[in-house]
Steps between C-alpha positions, in 0.01 A plus 500: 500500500399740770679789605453685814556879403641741837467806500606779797361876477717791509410708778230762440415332164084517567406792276734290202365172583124660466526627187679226325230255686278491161758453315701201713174334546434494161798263420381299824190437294634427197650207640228390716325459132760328359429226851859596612463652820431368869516801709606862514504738720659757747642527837345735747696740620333485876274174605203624348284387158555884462787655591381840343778775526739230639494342175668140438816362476563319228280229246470119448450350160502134460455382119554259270825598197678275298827612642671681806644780189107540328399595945708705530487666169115524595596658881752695320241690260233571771320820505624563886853455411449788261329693774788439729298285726720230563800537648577106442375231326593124551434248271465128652394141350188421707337165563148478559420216764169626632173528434564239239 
């Protein structure tokens, strides 16, 4: 099943988020090799492609797990939760209607 992964910043978190960035998109990769991700990425902080010092505000991760506990183990363990990026992280069953 899909799970849509949540995630809000803390405030000022853009120096922590930038140098755990190799390290979360690392795991992003990992499971676009295994064919279990659909998309990823963050929120802009401002309504730009680059928000530069505003930073962002938060991520989207939609991917495939074989249960609601193994996504949000995975969230759970990410490399910007160590950094103190996140200041929350919601874990929600996703269903996938388009593009087919």
């Amino acid at each position: 099943m899909l799970y849509a992964i949540i995630a809000e910043d803390h405030p000022e978190s853009l120096a922590r988020r930038r140098s755990a960035r190799p390290a979360h998109l690392a795991r992003l990769e990992a499971l676009q090799a295994e064919g279990r991700l659909v998309l990823a990425g963050p929120f802009p902080a401002i309504d730009a492609p680059d928000p530069g010092p505003a930073g962002f505000s938060g991520s989207l991760i939609v991917a495939e797990f074989e249960s609601q506990e193994a996504a949000e183990r995975w969230a759970a363990e990410d490399p910007y939760q160590a950094a103190g990026v996140y200041a929350r992280v919601t874990v929600r069953p996703f269903l996938k209607v388009l593009p087919r």
